[in-house]
Steps between C-alpha positions, in 0.01 A plus 500: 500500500888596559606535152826585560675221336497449133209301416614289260371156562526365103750199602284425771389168451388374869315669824542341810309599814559501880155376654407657830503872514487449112239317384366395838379784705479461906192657636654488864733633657814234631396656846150401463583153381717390729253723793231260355751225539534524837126603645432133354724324762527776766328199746796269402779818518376648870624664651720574222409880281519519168858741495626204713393228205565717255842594555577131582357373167657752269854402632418136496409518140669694386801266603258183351534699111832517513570160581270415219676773237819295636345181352518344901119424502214551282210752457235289709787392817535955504154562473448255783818550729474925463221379781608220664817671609315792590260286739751363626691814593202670690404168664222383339358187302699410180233335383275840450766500187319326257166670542685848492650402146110432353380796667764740377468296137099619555514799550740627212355272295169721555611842518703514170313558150640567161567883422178601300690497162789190549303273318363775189872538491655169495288361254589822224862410554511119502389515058830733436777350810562230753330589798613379865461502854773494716462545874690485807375246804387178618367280218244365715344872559596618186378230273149529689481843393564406160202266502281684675485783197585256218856727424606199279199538264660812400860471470776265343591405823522561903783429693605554871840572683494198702451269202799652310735492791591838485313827616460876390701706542772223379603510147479155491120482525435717184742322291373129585091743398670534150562147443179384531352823349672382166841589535427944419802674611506672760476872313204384302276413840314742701456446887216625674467545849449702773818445738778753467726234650367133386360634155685813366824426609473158462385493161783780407785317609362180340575722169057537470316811461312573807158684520397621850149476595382756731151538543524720778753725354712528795869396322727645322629249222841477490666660158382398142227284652139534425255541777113403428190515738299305293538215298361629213745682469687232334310474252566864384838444554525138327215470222415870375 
């Protein structure tokens, strides 16, 4: 634990946590999902390689999420078009698209688990403050992760950027959190996450106190913010 900010968390009165890379940790690699991705449609792609599809897709969808951030189409229309467009760029069937979307929604779906101690922790916290989960993404994608560990059973509530209409690292998306949270002010909410960007910055500028989550230990937070590897931490940090 980085202790070097004062650890005075007495006004603290709700915890709010990122989800993936937080609570949800990914087993694979990106490279070895999308890798995976690919060698399941490699017949349909020929003679296409998997740079060429790669490289493609990534610009295609990435242009798909903004549109969506930009409130021009929904979650499911990006998930969907991120392919479509891409297909349709290299040459090939469209209609692979829809296929690729379950797939990819498979395979994530199965390689993420719950870091060993999320729930231990979440259910010590939820008695004393308003817990949350706030998270970044498509709702369809998101949401199934949700369900698939039962993350509501153990928090006040779950909430995703694409329902809100706004999106970390915006301001915007933390303050609209704190409404349905209960109204806490900003000061008196801590932000967990994992993203130096979409989380600690985010949550800063939004006037919340951000904790960065680091379980490799490879960051350097950013001054007066505390970094854990562990969620248990918290609980030294918040109930002892």
């Amino acid at each position: 634990m980085d202790n070097s900010a004062p650890a005075d968390f007495s006004h603290i009165t709700t915890v709010i946590f990122d989800l993936d890379g937080t609570l949800l940790r990914h087993t694979w690699h990106i490279n070895k999902l999308t890798e995976t991705l690919f060698e399941r449609f490699a017949n349909d792609l020929c003679p296409l390689n998997y740079a060429q599809f790669i490289e493609c897709y990534w610009s295609k969808t990435g242009d798909m999420w903004y549109m969506m951030v930009d409130g021009v189409i929904d979650g499911d229309v990006a998930a969907k078009y991120g392919y479509v467009n891409a297909l349709r760029a290299l040459g090939k069937d469209a209609v692979l698209a829809e296929a690729m979307v379950a797939y990819w929604q498979e395979l994530v779906l199965n390689e993420i688990e719950p870091f060993e101690d999320a729930f231990i922790v979440l259910d010590a916290l939820r008695p004393k403050y308003t817990t949350g989960i706030l998270t970044n993404g498509f709702t369809t994608l998101q949401r199934a992760k949700i369900e698939r560990h039962h993350w509501a059973a153990h928090v006040n509530f779950t909430l995703i950027s694409e329902e809100l209409g706004y999106h970390k690292p915006d301001r915007r998306v933390f303050l609209e959190t704190l409404k349905i949270a209960g109204n806490p002010l900003p000061h008196q909410t801590l932000y967990v996450g994992d993203n130096p960007v979409n989380d600690i910055e985010g949550a800063q500028n939004a006037g919340l106190r951000p904790i960065l989550m680091n379980p490799d230990n490879d960051l350097l937070p950013p001054p007066g913010v505390i970094k854990i590897r562990r969620l248990g931490e918290l609980l030294v940090l918040l109930l002892d």
